[in-house]
C-alpha positions in Angstrom: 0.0 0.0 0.0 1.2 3.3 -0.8 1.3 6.6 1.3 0.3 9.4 0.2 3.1 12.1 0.4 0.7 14.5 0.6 -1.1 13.5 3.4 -2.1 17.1 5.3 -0.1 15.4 8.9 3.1 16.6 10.4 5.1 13.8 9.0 7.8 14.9 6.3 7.8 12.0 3.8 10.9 11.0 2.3 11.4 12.9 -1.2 12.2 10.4 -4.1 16.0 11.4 -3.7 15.7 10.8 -0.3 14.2 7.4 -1.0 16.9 6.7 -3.5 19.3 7.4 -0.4 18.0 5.4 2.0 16.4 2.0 0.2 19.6 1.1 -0.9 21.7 2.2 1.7 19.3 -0.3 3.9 19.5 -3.2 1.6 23.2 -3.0 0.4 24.1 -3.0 4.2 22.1 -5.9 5.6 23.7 -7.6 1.7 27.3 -6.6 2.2 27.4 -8.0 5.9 25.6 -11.2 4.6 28.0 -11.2 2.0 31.1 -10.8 4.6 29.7 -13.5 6.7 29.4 -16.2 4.3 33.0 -15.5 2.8 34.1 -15.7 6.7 32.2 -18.5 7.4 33.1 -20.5 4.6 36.9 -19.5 4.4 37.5 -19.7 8.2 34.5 -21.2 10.0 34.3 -17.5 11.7 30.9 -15.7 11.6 31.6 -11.6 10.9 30.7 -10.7 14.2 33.1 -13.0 16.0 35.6 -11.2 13.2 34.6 -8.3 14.4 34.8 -9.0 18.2 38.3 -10.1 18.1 39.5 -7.5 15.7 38.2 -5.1 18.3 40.1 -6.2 21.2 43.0 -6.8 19.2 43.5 -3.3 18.5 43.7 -2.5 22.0 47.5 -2.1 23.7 46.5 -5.0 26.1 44.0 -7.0 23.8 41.1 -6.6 26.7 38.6 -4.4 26.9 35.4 -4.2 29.3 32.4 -5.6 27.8 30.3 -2.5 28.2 32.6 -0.6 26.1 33.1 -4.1 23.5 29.1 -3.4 23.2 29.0 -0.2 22.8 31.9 -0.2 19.5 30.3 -2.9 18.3 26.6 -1.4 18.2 25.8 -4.4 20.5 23.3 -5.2 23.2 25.4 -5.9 26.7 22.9 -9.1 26.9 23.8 -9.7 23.2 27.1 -9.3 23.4 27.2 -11.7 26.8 25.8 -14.4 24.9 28.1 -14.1 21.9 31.3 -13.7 24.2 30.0 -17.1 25.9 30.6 -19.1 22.5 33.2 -17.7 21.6 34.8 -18.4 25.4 33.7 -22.1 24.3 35.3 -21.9 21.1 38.7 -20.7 23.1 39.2 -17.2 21.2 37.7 -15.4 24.4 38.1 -15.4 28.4 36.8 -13.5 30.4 38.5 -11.8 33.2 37.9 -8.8 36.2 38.7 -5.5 35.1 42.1 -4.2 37.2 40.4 -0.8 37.3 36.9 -2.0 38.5 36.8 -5.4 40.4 32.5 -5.3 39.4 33.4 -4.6 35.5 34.2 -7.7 33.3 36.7 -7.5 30.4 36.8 -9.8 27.2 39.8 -11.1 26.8 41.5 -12.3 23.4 43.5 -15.2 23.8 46.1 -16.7 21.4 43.7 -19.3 19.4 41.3 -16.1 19.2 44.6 -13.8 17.9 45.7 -16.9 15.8 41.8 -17.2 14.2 41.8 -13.5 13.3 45.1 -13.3 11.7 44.2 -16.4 9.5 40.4 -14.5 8.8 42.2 -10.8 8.0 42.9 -11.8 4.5 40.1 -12.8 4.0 37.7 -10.4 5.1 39.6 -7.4 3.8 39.7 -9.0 0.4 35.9 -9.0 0.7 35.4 -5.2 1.8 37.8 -4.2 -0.6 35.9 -6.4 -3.5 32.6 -5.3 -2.2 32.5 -2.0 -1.4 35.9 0.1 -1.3 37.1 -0.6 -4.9 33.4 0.5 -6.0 33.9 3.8 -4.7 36.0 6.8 -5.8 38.0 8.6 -3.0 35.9 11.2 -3.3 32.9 8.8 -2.6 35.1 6.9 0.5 35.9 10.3 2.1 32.0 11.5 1.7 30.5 7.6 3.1 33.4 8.6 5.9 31.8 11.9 6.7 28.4 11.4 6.5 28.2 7.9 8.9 30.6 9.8 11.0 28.0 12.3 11.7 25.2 9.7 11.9 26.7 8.0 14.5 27.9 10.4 16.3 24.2 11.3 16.6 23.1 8.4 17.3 25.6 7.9 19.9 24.5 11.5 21.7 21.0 10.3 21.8 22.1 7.0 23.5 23.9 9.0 26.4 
């Protein structure tokens, strides 16, 4: 069923270029991280967002970080995030430990099959964001994506405080 754009209400209705923004934007998202998965999953037995929880803590100095903030850089649920920390803590890429600052806050902690898994999954997952998405784009297109979900999340992060 269609809406009418002119319907006489407060809402402002997405303009057709807005449209054209947004639709794809939404589908070309949810496709590219399908996309990334499968490549992970089927090169490395990895699913994207374990790739993506141990390439977080591995760019920290100590390779640890406190699960609130691991939830928070990864758009994540703390309840979310607990259960996906708990299988990968099976899997042995994860422990988790007591954060030294705050005996009540728990850190995730990569260990070396974790490290080992992630520089084995690198490759492979670069590969696919560079095939996918960054060798589609200009620079000029890179460096405006970069500005404009820079500002979106820092929005979106504001509202969330």
């Amino acid at each position: 069923m269609a809406v009418d754009a002119a319907d006489p209400g407060d809402t402002r209705w997405l303009t057709e270029t807005e449209m054209t923004a947004w639709r794809p934007y939404m589908v070309s998202t949810l496709r590219l991280r399908q996309r990334l998965h499968r490549e992970l999953v089927e090169a490395h037995d990895v699913s994207l967002i374990d790739y993506e929880v141990l390439a977080a803590l591995s760019a920290t100095a100590t390779g640890s970080m406190r699960m609130s903030e691991l939830a928070a850089l990864l758009g994540s649920t703390k309840s979310r995030l607990s259960h996906q920390i708990g299988r990968m803590e099976r899997a042995g890429y994860i422990r988790r430990g007591k954060d030294p600052e705050d005996k009540r806050g728990v850190t995730a902690d990569l260990t070396g099959d974790g490290a080992a898994v992630l520089r084995a999954a690198a490759p492979t997952h670069v590969a696919g964001v560079r095939a996918h998405m960054v060798d589609l784009l200009t620079d000029h297109e890179q460096a405006a994506l970069g500005s404009a979900f820079t500002r979106v999340l820092g929005h979106l992060e504001q509202l969330d405080e």
